[in-house]
N, C-alpha and C positions, 0 to 999 in steps of 0.2 A: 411488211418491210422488215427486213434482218435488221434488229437490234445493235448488233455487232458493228454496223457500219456507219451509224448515226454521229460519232465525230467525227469533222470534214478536213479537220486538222487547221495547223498556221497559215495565217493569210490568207482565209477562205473567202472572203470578199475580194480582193483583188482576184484571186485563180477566179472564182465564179465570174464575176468579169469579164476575164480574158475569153472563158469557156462561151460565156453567151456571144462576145462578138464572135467567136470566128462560126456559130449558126447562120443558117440559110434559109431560109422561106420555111418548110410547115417544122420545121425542130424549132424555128423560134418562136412560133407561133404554142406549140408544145410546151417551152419553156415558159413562157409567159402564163401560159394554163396553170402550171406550175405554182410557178411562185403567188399567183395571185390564188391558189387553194390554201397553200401556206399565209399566207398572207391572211385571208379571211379566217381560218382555223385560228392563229393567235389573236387575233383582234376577238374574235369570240370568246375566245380562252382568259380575255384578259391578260395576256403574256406584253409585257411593258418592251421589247423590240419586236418591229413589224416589217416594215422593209427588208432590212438587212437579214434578217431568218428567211425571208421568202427568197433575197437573193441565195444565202449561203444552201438554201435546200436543193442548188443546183448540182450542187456536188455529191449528193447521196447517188450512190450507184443505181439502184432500183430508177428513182429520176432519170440521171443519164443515158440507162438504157433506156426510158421511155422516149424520152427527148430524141435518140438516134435511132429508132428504130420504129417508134411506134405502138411498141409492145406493153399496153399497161396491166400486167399480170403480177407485176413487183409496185405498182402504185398505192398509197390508203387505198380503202372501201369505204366512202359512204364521208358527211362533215363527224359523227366521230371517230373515223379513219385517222383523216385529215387533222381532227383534236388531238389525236394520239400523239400522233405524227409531230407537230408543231412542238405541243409541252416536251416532250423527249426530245428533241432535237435543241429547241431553248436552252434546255438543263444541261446535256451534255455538252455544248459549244459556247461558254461564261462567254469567253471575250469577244465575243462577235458583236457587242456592242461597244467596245472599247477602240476597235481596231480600224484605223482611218481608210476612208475607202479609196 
């Protein structure tokens, strides 16, 4: 996953949000694959927010292309992919635990 793209910027729980309702049958299903990798990577990691990083990892473009397309060739590789993944995204995104959903 590009490095470069890992902060999802302001308000990324409401966007992510917005972004999963307007999904359809296998993207949501896709999404949900998602954040529940993110979700199990922190909890592994010990990373003290769980939820809300699995919802905000919607926003990562690599995701979103998977999520609408299919295409997981921009996805992690592997739970320490997905370890990667999660610590990096935690670190670069502080207030994603501050910020009301």
């Amino acid at each position: 996953m590009e490095s470069d793209f890992l902060w999802v910027g302001e308000y990324a729980q409401r966007r992510a949000a917005e972004f999963f309702a307007c999904l359809e049958g296998e993207e949501t299903e896709r999404a949900r694959d998602c954040m529940k990798a993110v979700r199990n990577a922190a909890l592994a990691c010990g990373l003290p927010v769980i939820s809300p990083l699995g919802k905000i990892a919607l926003l990562h473009p690599g995701i979103v292309r998977f999520v609408l397309t299919d295409d997981p060739a921009e996805l992690p590789v592997g739970d320490a992919g997905w370890a990667s993944f999660a610590k990096a995204l935690w670190a670069v995104n502080p207030d994603h635990e501050s910020e009301a959903a």
